[in-house]
C-alpha angles and dihedrals in degrees: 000000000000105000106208098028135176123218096338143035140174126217119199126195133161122218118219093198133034108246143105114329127197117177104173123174117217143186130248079264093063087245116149110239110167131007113211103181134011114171157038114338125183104238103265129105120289137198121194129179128232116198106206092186089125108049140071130266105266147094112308128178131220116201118198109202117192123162105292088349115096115166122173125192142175135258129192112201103192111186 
């Protein structure tokens, strides 16, 4: 939220178990370009902040990865 953004967004997410928890952003090319969070997580509901200064406008994917759980969805950064 919010979805387009421009510079920053934030991307909220709730885990239902404690375990290892991977949220990546990638490009339309399927290229990583920032790893939010890379670790263990209690189970609760999370927001992080991805600052998208940097990049170009376009589509760009964010992939939540949680034990057996994996959800992808789309960004527009619209600069």
């Amino acid at each position: 939220y919010p979805n387009p953004f421009n510079p920053a967004t934030k991307i909220r997410f709730a885990i239902p178990s404690s375990g290892n928890v991977k949220l990546t952003v990638f490009n339309e090319l399927g290229q990583t370009v920032a790893q939010l969070v890379d670790g263990f997580l209690n189970n609760g509901s999370y927001e992080v902040d991805w600052n998208a200064g940097s990049f170009s406008s376009g589509v760009y994917y964010y992939k939540l990865e949680s034990g057996e759980f994996v959800e992808t969805k789309k960004m527009i950064l619209n600069k």
